[in-house]
SERO-4910 file (N, C-alpha, C, O; in steps of 0.05 Angstrom, whole numbers):
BEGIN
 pado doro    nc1    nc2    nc3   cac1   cac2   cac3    cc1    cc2    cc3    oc1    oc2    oc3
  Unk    A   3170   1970    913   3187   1981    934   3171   1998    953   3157   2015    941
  Unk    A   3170   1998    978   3165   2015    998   3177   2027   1009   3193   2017   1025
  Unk    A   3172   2059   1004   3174   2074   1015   3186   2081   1039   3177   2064   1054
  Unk    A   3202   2096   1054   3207   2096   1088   3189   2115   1094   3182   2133   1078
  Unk    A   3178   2113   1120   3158   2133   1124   3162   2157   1126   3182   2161   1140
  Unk    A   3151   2184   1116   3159   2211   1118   3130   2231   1131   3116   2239   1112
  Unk    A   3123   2236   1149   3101   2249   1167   3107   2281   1158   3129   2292   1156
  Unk    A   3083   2292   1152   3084   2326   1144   3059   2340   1156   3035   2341   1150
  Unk    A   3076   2353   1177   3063   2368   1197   3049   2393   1189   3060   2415   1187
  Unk    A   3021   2387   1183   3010   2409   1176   2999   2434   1209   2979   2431   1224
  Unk    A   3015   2449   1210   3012   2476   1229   2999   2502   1229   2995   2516   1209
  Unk    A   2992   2507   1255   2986   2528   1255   3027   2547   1265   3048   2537   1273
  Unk    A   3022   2564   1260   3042   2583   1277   3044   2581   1302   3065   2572   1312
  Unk    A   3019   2591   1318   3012   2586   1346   3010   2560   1351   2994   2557   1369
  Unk    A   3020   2531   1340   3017   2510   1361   3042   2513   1369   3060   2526   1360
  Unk    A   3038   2488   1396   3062   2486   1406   3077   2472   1399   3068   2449   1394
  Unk    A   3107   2479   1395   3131   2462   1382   3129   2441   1404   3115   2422   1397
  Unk    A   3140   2441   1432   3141   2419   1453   3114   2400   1447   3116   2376   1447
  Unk    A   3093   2410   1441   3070   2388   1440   3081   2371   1414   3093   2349   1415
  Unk    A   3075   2387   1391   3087   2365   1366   3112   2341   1372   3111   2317   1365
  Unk    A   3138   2356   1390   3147   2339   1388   3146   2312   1407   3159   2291   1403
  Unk    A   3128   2316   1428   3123   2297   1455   3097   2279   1434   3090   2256   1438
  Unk    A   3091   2289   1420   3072   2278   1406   3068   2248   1384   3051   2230   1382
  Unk    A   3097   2259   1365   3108   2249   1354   3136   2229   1354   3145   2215   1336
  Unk    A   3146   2235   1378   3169   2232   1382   3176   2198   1376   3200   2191   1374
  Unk    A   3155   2181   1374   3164   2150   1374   3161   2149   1340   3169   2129   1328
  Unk    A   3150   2171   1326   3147   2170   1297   3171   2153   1283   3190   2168   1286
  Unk    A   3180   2128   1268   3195   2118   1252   3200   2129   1218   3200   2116   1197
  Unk    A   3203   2147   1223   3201   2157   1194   3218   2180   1201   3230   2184   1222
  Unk    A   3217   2199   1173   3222   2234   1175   3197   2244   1177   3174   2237   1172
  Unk    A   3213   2272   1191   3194   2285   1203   3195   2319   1188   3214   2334   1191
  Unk    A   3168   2325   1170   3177   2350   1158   3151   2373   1166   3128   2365   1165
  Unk    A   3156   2394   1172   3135   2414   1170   3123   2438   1147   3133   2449   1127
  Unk    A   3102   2440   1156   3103   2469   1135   3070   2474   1149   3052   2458   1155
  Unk    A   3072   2501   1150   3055   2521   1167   3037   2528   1138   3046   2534   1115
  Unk    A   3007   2525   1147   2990   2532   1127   2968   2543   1132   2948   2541   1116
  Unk    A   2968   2562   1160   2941   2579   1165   2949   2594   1186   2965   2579   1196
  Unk    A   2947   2613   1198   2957   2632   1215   2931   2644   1225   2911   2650   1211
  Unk    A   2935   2648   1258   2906   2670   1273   2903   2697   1267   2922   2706   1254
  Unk    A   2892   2706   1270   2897   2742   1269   2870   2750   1280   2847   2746   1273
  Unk    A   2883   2767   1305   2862   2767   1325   2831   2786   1311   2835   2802   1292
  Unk    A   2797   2782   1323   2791   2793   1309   2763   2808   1328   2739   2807   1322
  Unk    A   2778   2822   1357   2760   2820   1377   2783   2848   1388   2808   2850   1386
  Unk    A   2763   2866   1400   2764   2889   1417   2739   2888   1441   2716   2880   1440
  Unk    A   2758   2901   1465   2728   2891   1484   2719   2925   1477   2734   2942   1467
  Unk    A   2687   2928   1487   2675   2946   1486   2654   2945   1518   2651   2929   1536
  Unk    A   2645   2969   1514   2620   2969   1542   2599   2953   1545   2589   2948   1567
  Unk    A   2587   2941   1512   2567   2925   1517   2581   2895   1510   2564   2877   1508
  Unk    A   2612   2886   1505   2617   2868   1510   2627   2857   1541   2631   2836   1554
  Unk    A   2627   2879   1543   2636   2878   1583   2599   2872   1594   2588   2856   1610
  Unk    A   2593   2885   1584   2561   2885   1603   2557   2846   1596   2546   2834   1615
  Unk    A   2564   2832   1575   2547   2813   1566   2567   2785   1582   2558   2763   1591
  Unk    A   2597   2796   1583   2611   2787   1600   2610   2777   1632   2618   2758   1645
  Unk    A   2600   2791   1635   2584   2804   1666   2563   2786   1670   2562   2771   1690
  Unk    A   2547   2786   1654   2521   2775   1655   2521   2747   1646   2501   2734   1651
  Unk    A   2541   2734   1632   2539   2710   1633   2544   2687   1657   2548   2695   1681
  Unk    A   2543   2655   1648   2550   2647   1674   2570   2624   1662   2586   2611   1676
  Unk    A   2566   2620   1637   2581   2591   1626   2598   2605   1591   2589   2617   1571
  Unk    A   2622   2596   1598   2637   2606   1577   2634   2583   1553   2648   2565   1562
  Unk    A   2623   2575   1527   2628   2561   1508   2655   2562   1489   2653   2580   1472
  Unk    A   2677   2549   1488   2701   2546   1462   2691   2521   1450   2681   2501   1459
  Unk    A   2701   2532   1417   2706   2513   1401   2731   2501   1396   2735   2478   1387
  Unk    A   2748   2518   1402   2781   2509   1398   2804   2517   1424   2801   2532   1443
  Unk    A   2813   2512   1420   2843   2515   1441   2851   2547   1436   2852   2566   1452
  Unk    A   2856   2544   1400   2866   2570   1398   2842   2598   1415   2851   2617   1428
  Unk    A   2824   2595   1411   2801   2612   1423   2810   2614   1452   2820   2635   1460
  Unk    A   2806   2591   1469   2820   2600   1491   2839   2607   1499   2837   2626   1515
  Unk    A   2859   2599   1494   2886   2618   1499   2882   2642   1494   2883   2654   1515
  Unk    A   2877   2663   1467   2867   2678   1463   2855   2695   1472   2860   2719   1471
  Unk    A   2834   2681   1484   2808   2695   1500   2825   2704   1528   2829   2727   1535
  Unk    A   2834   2678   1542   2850   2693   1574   2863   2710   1566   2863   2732   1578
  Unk    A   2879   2705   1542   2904   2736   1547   2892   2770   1545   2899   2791   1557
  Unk    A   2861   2761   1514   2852   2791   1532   2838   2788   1552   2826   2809   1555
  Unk    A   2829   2769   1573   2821   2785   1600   2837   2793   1612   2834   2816   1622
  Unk    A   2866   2777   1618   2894   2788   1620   2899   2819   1622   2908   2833   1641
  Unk    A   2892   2826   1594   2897   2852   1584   2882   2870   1599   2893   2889   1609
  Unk    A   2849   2865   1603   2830   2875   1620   2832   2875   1649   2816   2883   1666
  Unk    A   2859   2860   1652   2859   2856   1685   2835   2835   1699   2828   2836   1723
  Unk    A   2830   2826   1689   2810   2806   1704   2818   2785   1713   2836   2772   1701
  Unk    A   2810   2778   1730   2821   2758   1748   2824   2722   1747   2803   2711   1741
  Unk    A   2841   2710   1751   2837   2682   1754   2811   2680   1760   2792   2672   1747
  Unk    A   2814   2696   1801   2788   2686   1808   2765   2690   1796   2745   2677   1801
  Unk    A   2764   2705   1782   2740   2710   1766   2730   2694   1751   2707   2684   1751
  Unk    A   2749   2691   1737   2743   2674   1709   2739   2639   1719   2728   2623   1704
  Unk    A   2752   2632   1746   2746   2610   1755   2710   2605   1772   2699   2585   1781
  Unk    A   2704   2631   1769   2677   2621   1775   2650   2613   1755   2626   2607   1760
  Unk    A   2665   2616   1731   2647   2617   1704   2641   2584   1697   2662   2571   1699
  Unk    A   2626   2571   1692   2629   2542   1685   2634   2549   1657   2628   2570   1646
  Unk    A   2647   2525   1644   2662   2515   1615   2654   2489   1606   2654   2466   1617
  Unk    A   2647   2501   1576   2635   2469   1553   2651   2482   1541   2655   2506   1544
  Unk    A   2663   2467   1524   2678   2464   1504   2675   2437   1489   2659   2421   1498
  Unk    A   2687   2431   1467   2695   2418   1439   2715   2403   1441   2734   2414   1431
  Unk    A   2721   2373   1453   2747   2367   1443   2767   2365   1474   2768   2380   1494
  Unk    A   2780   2342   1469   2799   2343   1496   2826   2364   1495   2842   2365   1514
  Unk    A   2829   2378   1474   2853   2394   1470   2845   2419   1482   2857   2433   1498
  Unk    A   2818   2423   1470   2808   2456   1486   2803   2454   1515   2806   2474   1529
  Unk    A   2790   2421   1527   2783   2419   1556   2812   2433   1564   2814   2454   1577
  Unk    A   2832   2419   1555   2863   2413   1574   2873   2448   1567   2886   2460   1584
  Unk    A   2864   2461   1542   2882   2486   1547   2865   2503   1571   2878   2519   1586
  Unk    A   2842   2500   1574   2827   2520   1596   2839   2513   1618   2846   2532   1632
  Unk    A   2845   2483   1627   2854   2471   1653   2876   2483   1661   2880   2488   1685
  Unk    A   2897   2491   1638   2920   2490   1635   2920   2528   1651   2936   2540   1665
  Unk    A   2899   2535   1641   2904   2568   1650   2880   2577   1669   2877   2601   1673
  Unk    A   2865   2561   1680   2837   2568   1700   2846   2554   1722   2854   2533   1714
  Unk    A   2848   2556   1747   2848   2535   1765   2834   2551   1788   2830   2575   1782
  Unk    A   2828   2545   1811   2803   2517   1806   2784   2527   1789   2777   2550   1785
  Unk    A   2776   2508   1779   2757   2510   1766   2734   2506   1771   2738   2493   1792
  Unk    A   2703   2507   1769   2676   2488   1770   2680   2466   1751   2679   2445   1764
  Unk    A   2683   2463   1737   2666   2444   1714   2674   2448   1694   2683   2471   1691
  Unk    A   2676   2430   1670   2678   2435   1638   2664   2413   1626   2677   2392   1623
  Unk    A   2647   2414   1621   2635   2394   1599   2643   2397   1566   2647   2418   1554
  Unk    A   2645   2371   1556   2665   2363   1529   2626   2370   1518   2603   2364   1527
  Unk    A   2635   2381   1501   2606   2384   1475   2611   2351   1448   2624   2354   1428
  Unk    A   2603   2333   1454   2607   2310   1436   2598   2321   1406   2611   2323   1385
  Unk    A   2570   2328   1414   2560   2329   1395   2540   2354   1387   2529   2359   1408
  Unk    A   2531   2369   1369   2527   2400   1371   2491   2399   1352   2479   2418   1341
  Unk    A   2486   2374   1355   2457   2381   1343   2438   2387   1364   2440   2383   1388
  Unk    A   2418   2398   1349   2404   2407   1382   2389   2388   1393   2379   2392   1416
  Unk    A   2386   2360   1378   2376   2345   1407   2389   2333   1423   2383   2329   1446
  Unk    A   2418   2325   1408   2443   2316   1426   2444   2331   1446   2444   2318   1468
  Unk    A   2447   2366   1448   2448   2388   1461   2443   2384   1486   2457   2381   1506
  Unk    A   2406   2383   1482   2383   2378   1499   2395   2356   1514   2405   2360   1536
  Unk    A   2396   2329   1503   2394   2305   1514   2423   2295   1528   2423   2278   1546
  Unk    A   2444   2304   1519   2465   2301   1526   2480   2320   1550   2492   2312   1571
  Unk    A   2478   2337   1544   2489   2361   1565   2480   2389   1571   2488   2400   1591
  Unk    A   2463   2402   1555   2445   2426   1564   2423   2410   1596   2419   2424   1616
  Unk    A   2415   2386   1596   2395   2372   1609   2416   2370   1638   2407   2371   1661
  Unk    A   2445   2368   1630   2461   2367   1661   2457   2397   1679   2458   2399   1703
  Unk    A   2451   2419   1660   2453   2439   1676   2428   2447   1683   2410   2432   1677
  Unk    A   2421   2472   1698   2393   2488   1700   2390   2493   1676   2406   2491   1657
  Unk    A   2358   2502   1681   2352   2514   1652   2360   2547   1647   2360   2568   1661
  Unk    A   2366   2541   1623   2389   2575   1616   2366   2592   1603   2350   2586   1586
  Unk    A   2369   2611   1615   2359   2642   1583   2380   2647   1577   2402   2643   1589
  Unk    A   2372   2663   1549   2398   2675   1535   2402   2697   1543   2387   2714   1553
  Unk    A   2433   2696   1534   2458   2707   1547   2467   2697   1570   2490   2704   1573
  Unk    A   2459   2683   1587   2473   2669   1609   2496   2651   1585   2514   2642   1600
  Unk    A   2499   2647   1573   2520   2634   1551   2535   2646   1537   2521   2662   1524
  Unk    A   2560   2649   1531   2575   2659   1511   2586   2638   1492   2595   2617   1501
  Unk    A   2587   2643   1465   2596   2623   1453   2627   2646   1439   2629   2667   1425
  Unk    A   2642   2631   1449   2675   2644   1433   2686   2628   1426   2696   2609   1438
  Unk    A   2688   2634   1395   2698   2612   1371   2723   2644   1353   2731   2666   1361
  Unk    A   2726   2627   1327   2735   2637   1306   2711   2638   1281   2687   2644   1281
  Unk    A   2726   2631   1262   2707   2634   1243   2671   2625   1252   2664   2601   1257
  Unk    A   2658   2642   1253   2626   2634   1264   2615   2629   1247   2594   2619   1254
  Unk    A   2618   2629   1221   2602   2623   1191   2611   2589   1193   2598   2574   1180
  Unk    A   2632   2579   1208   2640   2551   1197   2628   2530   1231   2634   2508   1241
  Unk    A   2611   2554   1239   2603   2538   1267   2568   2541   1269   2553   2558   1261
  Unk    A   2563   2512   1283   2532   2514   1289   2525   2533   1304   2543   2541   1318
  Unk    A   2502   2546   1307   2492   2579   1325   2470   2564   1338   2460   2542   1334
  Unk    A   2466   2578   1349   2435   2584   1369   2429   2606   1387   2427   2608   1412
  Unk    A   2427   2619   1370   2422   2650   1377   2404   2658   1391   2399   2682   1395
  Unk    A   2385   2632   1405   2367   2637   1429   2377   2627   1445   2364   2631   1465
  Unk    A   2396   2616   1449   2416   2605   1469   2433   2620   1478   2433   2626   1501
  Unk    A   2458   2633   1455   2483   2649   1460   2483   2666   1451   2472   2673   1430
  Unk    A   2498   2679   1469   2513   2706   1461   2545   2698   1439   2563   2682   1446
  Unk    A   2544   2709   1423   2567   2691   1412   2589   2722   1407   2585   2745   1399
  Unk    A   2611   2709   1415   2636   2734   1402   2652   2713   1389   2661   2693   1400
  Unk    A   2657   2723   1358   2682   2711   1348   2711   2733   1349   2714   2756   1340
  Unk    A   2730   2718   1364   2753   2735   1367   2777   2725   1351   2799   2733   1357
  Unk    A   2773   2709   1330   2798   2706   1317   2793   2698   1297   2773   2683   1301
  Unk    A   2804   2697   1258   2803   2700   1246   2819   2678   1235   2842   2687   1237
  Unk    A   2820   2651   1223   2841   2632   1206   2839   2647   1177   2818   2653   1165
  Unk    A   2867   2650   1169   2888   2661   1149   2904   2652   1140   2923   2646   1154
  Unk    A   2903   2646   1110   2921   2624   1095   2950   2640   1103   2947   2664   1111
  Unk    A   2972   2632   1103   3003   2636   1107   3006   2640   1079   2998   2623   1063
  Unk    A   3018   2666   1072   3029   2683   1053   3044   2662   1041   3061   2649   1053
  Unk    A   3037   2661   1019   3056   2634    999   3049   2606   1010   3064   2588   1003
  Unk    A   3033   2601   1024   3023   2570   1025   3020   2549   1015   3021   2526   1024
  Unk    A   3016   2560    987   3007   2542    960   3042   2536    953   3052   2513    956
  Unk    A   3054   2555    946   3085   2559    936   3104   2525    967   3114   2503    964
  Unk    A   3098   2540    986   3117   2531   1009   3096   2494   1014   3105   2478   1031
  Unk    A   3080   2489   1004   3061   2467   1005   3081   2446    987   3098   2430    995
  Unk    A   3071   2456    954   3078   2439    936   3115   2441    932   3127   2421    924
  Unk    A   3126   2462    938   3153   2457    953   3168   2430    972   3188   2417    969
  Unk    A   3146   2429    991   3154   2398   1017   3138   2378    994   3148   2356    996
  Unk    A   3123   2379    978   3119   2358    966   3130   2348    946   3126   2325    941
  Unk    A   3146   2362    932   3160   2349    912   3194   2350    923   3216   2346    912
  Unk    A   3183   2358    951   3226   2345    965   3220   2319    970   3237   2303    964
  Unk    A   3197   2308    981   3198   2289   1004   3174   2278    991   3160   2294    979
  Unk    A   3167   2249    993   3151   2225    989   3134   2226   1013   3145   2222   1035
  Unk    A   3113   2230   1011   3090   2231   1039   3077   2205   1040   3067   2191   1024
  Unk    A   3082   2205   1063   3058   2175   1070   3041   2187   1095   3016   2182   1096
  Unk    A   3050   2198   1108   3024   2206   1133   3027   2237   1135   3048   2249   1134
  Unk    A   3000   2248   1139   2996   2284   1153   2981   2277   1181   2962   2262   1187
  Unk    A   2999   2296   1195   2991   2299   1211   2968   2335   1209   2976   2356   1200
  Unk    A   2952   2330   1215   2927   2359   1208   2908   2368   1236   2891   2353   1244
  Unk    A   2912   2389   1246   2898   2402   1273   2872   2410   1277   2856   2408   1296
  Unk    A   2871   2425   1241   2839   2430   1248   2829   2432   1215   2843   2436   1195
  Unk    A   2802   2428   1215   2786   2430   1193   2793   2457   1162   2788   2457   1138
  Unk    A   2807   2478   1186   2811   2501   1165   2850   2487   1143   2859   2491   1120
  Unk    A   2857   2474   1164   2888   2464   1154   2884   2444   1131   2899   2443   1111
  Unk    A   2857   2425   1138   2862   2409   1120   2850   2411   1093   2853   2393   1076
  Unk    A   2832   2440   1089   2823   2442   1069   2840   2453   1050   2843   2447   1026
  Unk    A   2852   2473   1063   2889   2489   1053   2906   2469   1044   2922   2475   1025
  Unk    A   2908   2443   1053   2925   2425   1041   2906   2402   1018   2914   2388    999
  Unk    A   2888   2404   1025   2875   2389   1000   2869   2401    972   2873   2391    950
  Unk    A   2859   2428    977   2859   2444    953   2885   2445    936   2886   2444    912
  Unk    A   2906   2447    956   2929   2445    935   2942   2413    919   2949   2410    896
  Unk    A   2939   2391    947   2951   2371    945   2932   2346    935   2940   2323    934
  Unk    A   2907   2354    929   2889   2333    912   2895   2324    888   2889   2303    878
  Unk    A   2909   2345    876   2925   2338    842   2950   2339    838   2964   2346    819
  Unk    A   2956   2328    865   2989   2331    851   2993   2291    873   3008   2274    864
  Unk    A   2974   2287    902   2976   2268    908   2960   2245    904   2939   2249    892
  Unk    A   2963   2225    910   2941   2203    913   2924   2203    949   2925   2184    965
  Unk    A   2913   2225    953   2905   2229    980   2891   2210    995   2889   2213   1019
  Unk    A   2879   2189    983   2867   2163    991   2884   2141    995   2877   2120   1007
  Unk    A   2902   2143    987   2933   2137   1003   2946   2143   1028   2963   2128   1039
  Unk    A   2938   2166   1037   2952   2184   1060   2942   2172   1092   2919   2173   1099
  Unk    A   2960   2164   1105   2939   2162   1134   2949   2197   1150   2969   2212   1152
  Unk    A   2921   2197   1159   2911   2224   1174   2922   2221   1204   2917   2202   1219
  Unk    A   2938   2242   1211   2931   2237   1253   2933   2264   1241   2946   2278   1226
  Unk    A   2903   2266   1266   2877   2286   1265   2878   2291   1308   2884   2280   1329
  Unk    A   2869   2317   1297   2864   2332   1331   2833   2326   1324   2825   2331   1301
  Unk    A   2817   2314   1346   2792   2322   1343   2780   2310   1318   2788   2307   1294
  Unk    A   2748   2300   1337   2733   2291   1317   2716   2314   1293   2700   2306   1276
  Unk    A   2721   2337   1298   2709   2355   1280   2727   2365   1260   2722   2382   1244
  Unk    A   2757   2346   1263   2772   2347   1243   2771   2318   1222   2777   2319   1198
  Unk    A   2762   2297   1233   2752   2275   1225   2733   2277   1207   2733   2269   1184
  Unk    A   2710   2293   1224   2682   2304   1202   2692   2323   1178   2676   2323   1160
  Unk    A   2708   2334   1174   2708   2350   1155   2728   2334   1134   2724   2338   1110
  Unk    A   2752   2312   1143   2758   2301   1121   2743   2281   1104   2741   2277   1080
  Unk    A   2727   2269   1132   2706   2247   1112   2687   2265   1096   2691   2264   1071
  Unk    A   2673   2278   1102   2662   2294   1084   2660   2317   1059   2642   2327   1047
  Unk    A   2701   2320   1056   2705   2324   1034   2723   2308   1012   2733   2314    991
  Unk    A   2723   2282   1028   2731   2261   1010   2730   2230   1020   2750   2216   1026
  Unk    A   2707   2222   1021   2697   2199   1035   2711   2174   1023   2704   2152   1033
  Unk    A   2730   2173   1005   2750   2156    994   2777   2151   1013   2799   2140   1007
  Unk    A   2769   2164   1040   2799   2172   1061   2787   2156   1076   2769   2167   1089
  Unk    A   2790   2128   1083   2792   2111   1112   2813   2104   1125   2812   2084   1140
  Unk    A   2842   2124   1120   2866   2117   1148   2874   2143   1164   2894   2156   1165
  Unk    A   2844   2146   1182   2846   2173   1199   2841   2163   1220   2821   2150   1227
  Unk    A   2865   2169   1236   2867   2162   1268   2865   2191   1283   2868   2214   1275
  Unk    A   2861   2183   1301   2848   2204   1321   2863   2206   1344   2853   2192   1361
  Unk    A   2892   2224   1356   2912   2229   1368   2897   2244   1386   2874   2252   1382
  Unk    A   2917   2248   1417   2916   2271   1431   2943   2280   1439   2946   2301   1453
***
């Protein structure tokens, strides 16, 4: 007997409800959630983060959440659209291009980062621009221990912090023993390790098809369970 399809929206807090559901909306199945990592901001500006601000010329994100983030404190600092529209932008991913778009206009430029080794770097998109010294770069991510560096390159500020959701494990294996899973939907690399740690012994996870944000959410499922080949790649 087969199953009817049942999709379980693994979330952040901060995504957007309207996106999930424009997203999903042709989904044939049920549709269930449960929130399993939360931001918590982890950035104050200071005088020598203003001086380094100043002095850059190209803003680097790894995520969406970073950017949103990041404008609301310049927001806070009063800084300007125009300002911030004269900075060029690389980023990670078509979700982080579209949230900068979504709050910079006009813009210069945003180059998508494919790929983050350093000869890809070189050969792929550092080679489109002039040649940089450091600090003309900022790199603003979250967790920086779970990101590549180049500390002769960037200036790096991490301003936000991923945080398991108080009772995650409890409110996890809860949606799993209401509802029969056949597909997760999963955002980012920190969500899906939160749901694997719990749901590797209780599911058959090489069973599950994945819709995944981003190929650096791709890399992190194949590589902690290379037995997973039904991961599609959504925007």
């Amino acid at each position: 007997m087969i199953n009817d399809p049942c999709l379980l929206l693994l979330r952040m807090p901060a995504d957007n409800q309207k996106d999930r559901q424009q997203r999903f909306k042709h989904y044939r199945g049920q549709v269930v959630e449960c929130p399993l990592v939360e931001i918590s901001v982890d950035f104050t500006w200071s005088e020598q983060r203003m001086v380094e601000f100043q002095r850059a010329n190209t803003l680097f994100f790894t995520s969406k959440y970073g950017v949103r983030l990041f404008f609301h404190l310049c927001f806070e600092q009063e800084i300007s659209q125009q300002t911030l529209a004269n900075y060029r932008y690389v980023c990670i991913g078509e979700q982080t291009k579209k949230a900068i778009l979504e709050v910079v206009t006009p813009i210069q430029e945003v180059l998508i980062a494919k790929d983050l080794s350093a000869v890809k770097m070189e050969e792929e998109w550092l080679a489109k621009s002039a040649s940089i010294s450091s600090g003309e770069w900022l790199w603003i991510s979250g967790n920086l221990s779970a990101d590549v560096r180049y500390p002769n390159i960037f200036t790096q500020w991490r301003i936000y912090q991923n945080q398991a959701v108080s009772g995650y494990e409890q409110l996890l294996m809860s949606c799993l023993k209401q509802h029969e899973i056949t597909d997760v939907f999963v955002s980012s690399p920190s969500i899906f390790k939160r749901f694997y740690e719990v749901a590797n012994e209780y599911l058959q996870i090489e069973s599950l098809r994945f819709f995944v944000l981003g190929e650096t959410t791709t890399k992190a499922i194949q590589l902690t369970n290379p037995k997973i080949k039904k991961i599609q790649e959504i925007r």
